[in-house]
BAMIVO-15677 format. One line per 5 residues: number of its first residue (from 1); for each residue y, x, z of C-alpha. Coordinates in steps of 0.001 Angstrom, whole numbers. Each point is the difference from the previous one (the first is absolute). Example, Ala and Ser with C-alpha at 12.3 -4.5 7.8 and 13.67 -1.06 7.14 Angstrom:
// residues 2
1 = -4500 12300 7800 ~ 3440 1370 -660
This chain:
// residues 286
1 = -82677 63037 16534 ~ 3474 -301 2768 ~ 2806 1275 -1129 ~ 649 3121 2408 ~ 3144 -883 1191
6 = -1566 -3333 1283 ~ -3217 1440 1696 ~ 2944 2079 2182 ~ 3542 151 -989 ~ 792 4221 -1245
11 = 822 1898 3011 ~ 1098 2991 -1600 ~ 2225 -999 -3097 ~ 1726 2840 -1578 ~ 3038 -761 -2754
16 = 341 2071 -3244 ~ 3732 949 -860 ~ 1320 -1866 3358 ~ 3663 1790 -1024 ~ 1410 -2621 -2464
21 = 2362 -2917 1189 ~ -2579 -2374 -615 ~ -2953 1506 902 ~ 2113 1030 3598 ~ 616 -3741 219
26 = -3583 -1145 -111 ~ -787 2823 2256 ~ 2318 -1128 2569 ~ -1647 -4265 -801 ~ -3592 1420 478
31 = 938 1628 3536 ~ 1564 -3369 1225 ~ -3221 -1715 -991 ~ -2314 1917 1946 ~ -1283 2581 -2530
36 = -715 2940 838 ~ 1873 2794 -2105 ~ -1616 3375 849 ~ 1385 2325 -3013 ~ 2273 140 -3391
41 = -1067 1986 -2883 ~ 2894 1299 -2037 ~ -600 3324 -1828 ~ 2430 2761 754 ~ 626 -1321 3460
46 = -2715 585 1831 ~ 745 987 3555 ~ 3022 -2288 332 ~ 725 -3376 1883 ~ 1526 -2791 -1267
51 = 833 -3182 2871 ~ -2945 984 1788 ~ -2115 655 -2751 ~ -1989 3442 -1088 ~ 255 880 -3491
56 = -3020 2356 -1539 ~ 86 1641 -3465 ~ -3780 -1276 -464 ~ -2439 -2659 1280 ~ -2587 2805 752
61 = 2984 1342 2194 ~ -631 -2690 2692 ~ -1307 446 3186 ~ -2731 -2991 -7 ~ -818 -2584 -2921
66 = 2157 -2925 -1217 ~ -2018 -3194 389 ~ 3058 -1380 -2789 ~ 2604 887 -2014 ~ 3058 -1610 -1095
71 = 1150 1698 -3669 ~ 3630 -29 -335 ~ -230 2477 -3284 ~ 2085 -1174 -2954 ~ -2087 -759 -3377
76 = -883 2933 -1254 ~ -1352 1870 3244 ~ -2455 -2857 1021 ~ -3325 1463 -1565 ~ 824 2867 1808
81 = 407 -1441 2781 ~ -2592 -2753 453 ~ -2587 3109 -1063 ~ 906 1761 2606 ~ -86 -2894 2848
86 = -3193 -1007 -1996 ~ -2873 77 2879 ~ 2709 -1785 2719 ~ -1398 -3096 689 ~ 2958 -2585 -783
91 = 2910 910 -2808 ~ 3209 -1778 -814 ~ 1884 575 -3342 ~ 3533 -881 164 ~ 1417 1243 -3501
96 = 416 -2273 -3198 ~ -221 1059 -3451 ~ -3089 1993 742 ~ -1098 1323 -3361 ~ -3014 -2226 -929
101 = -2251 2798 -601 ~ 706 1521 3374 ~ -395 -3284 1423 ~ -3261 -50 -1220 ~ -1170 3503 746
106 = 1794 -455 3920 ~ -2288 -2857 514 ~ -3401 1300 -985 ~ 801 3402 2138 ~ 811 -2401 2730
111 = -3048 -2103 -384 ~ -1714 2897 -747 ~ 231 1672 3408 ~ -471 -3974 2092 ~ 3952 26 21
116 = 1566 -3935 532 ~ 2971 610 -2748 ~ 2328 -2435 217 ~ 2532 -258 -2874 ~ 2026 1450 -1806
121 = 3218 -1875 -282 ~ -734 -1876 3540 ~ 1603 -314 3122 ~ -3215 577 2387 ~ -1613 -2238 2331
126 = 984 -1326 3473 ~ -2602 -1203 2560 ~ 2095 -1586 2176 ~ 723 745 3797 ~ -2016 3157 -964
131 = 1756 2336 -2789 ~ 1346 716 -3141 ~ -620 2182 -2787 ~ 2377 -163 -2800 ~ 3240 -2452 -83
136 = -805 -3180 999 ~ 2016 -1671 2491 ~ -1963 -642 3050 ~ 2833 -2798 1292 ~ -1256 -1665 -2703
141 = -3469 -318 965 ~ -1925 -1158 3610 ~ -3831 458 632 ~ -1971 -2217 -1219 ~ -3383 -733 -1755
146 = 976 -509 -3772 ~ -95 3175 -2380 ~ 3295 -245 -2908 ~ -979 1992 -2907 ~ 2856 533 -2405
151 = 671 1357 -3517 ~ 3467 -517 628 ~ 2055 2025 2558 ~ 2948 -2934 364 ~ -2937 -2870 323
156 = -1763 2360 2869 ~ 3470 -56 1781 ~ 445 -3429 -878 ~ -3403 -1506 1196 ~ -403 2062 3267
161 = 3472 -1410 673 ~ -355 -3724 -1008 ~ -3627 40 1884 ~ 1321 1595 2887 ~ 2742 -2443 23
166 = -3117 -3439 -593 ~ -1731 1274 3597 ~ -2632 1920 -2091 ~ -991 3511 1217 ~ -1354 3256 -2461
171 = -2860 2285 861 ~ 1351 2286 -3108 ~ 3384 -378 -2680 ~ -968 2417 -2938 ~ 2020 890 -3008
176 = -3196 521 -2325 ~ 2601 1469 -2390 ~ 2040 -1078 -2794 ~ -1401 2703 -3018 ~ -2822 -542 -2351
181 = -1865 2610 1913 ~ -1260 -697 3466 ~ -1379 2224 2468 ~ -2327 -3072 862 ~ 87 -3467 -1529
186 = -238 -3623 1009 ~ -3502 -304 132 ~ -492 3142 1907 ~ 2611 -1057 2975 ~ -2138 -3348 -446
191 = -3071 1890 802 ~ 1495 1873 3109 ~ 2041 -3061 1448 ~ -3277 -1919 -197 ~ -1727 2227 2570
196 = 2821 248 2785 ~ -947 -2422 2353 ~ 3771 -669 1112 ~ 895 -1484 -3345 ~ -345 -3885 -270
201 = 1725 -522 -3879 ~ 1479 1947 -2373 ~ 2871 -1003 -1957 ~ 780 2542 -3484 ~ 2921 -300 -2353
206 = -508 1331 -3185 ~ 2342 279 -3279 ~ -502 -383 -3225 ~ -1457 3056 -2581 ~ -3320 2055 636
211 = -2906 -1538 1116 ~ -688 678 3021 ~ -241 -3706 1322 ~ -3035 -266 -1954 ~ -2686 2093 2158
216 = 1953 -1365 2909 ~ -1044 -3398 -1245 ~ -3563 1152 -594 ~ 413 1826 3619 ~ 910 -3334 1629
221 = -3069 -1640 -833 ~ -1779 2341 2662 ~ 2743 -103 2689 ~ -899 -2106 3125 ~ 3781 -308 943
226 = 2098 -2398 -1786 ~ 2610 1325 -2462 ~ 3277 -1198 -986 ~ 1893 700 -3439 ~ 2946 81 -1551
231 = 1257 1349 -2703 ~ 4083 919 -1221 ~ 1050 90 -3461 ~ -1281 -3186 -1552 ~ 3157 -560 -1694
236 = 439 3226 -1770 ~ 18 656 -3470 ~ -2450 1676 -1768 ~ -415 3198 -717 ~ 3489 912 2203
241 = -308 2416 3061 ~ 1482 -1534 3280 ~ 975 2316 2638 ~ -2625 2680 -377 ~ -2860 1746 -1724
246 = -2698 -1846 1472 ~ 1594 -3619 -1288 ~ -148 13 -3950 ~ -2370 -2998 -1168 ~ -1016 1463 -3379
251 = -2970 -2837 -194 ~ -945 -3518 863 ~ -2337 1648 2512 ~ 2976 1572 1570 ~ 1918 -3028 864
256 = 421 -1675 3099 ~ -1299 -2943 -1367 ~ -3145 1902 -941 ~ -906 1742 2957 ~ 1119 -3092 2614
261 = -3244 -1998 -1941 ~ -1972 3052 38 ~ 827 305 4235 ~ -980 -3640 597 ~ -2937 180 -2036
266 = -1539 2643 2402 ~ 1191 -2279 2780 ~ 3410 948 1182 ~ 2541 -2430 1149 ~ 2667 505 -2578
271 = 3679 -698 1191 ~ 2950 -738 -2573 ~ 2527 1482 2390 ~ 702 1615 3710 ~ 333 -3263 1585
276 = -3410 -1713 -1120 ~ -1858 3396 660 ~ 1199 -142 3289 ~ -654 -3611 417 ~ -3975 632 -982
281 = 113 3005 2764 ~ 1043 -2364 2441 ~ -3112 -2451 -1092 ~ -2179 2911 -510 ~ 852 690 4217
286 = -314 -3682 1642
């Protein structure tokens, strides 16, 4: 199982409510990075063009099929809208605060019709000197072999920069998303990294709450490529959200603490901080 944006990068990406000032930003960061933008779907203005881009009322409306789809719908609309791209081969949800229940239902309709949902609350994936979907900046990041897998948008950012800055190159940066809800989890990016045969490592960061990191852990007892851990929050207190809805630690299990000695027991090397993860990537490749 490849992730279908790494067996060949979309071709054919088309971006849902394009209109907004933020949404027309990333539009304009996806073009400079190679991707190729063929449509905007914003209902009610169908038929116009907005810098460059054709707007339909409706997906069905387009003149051949997206191979992805970038979601730039606010909370509420995003069932809607990832049921109706539901059957395009790679999806990216943008918007926070998804309800959870929507969450939930969004990413069994996307798994449901061999969608790759990524998100919600996540600012896409880069693979680097290739294209962008979502919000990630691709100055940040230069081709490479390691995949960085991230709960956290700011420690996505953060690592593609500080690896890109150590001489250490990405095949793929991915925002796995920062809600309790996933369109596909740790384990399952696990499984699909595995199998790409331009991947040499993969380095996640995870946060504290859910557990998630568990079936990674149980994942990276079967993974041939080495894996590299580290998890942010260590210091928090208990039972007090920090930053988001994914990062609540309700349990002992849900602690960073927890889940670092649940990673290394399935054989990850676990890093403390940016700077020693990066140090093991650099032993990992001598």
């Amino acid at each position: 199982m490849t992730a279908p944006f790494l067996r060949s990068f979309p071709r054919r990406v088309v971006v849902f409510n394009p209109t907004g000032r933020y949404a027309a930003a990333q539009v304009a960061s996806m073009r400079d990075a190679g991707t190729s933008l063929v449509a905007g779907i914003a209902l009610g203005r169908g038929g116009e063009v907005v810098d460059g881009l054709p707007l339909y009322d409706d997906l069905r409306d387009l003149p051949e099929p997206a191979d992805a789809a970038v979601i730039y719908t606010p909370p509420e609309g995003v069932l809607d809208a990832v049921r109706a791209a539901a059957g395009i081969p790679s999806i990216v949800v943008a918007a926070e605060y998804v309800p959870v229940h929507d969450g939930l239902r969004a990413a069994q309709a996307a798994r449901a019709a061999g969608s790759w949902m990524v998100g919600p609350n996540t600012l896409g994936l880069c693979v680097p000197g290739v294209g962008l979907l979502g919000s990630i900046a691709p100055s940040f990041c230069a081709p490479g072999s390691v995949a960085v897998l991230c709960r956290s948008g700011t420690l996505t950012l953060t690592m593609a920069r500080l690896l890109t800055a150590a001489g250490i190159g990405q095949r793929v940066v991915a925002h796995i998303g920062g809600d309790t809800v996933c369109g596909r989890n740790p384990h399952e990016w696990l499984a699909a990294l595995a199998d790409d045969p331009g991947i040499s490592a993969v380095f996640y960061c995870g946060e504290i709450g859910g557990d998630k990191e568990y079936a990674l852990s149980e994942a990276i007892r079967g993974c041939a490529k080495p894996v590299v851990a580290m998890l942010v929050g260590r210091h928090a207190p208990p039972g007090k959200r920090m930053g988001h809805a994914g990062a609540l630690a309700g349990a002992e299990r849900e602690t960073a603490a927890a889940k670092l000695a649940a990673l290394a027991a399935g054989g990850a090397h676990v890093a403390r901080d940016p700077e020693a993860a990066i140090a093991i990537l650099k032993d990992l490749h001598r």
